[in-house]
C-alpha positions as CSV (number, residue, x, y, z in Angstrom):
1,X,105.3,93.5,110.8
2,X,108.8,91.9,112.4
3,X,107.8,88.6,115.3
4,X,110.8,87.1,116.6
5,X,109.8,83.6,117.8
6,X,112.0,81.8,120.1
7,X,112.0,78.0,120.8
8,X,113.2,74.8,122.2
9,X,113.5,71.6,119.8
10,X,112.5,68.6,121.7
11,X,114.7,65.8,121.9
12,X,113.5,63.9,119.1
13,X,114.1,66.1,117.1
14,X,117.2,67.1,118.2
15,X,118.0,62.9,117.3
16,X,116.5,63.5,114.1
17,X,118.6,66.7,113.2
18,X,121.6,64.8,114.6
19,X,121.3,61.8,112.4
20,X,120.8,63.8,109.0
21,X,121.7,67.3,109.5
22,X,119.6,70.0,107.7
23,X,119.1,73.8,107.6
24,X,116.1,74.6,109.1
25,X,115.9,78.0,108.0
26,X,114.8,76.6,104.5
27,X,111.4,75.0,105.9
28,X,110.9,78.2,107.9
29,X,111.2,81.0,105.1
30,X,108.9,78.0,103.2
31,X,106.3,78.6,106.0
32,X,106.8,82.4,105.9
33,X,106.2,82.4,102.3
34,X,103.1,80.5,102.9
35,X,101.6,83.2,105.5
36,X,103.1,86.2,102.7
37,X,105.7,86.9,104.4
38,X,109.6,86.2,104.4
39,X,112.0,85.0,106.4
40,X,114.8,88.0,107.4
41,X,117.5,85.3,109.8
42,X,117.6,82.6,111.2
43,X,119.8,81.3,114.0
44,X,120.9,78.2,116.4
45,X,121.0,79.9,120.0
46,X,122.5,79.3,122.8
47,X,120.6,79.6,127.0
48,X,117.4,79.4,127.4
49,X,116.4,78.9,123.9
50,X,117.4,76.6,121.0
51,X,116.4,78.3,117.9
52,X,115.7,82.6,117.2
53,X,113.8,83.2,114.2
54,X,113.3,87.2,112.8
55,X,110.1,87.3,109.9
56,X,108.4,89.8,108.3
57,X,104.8,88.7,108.1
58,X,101.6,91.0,106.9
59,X,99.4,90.6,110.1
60,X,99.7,88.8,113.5
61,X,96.7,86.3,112.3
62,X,99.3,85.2,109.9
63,X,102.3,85.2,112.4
64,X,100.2,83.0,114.8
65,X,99.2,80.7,111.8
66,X,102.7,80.3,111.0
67,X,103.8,79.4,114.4
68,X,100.8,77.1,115.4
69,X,101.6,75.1,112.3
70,X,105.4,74.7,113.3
71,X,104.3,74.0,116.7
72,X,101.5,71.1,115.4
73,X,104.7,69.3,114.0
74,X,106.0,68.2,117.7
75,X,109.1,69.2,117.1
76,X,109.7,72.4,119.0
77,X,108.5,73.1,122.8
78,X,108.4,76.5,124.6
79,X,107.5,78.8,122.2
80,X,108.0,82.8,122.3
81,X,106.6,85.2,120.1
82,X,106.9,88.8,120.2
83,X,106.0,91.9,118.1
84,X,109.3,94.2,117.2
85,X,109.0,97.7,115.6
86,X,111.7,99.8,114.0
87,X,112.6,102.6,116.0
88,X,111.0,105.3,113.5
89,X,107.7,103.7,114.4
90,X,108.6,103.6,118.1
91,X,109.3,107.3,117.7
92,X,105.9,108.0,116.9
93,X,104.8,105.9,119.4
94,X,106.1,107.9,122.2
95,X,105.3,111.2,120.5
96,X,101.6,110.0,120.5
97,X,101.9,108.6,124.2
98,X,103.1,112.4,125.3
99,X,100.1,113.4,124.0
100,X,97.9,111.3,126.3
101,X,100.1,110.5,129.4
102,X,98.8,114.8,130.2
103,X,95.3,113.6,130.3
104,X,95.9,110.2,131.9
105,X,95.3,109.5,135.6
106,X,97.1,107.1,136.7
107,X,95.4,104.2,139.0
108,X,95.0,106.0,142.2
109,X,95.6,109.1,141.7
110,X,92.2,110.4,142.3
């Protein structure tokens, strides 16, 4: 499964990464690795959000393992995880969701 997680570094260790500069990425496809899955990018954002990271991880016990243990660390605030699926699997998705929207009834509608 793809999560995307999106995040703010806190100050400190925005100090820390200013002081001795390092490539995050490598500690992140580390913690991927550790959950079985890999790391697919890695980037420095810009807005809302300081950091964008795209992994491929077996199960989203694992995912949220992964990102509570980056989160424990105090280094990164405002976390945002979300579930991304290639659009052959969203194809199927909407096939099967034709097949129930006839037989749904929407709320209020008797």
């Amino acid at each position: 499964m793809i999560f995307i997680t999106q995040g703010k570094y806190t100050g400190a260790a925005l100090a820390g990464m200013v002081a001795k500069p390092e490539d995050r990425s490598k500690a992140v496809a580390k913690l991927a690795k550790a959950v079985g899955g890999k790391l697919i990018a890695s980037y420095l954002t810009f807005g809302e959000y300081d950091f964008l990271v795209v992994m491929d991880i077996p199960d989203e016990k694992a995912a949220a393992a992964a990102v509570i243990a980056a989160a424990s660390g105090g280094g990164i605030s405002d976390i945002k995880t979300t579930v991304a699926m290639s659009m052959a699997d969203a194809k199927g998705c909407f096939a099967g969701a034709g097949d129930l929207a006839a037989s749904f009834k929407s709320a209020g509608a008797g």
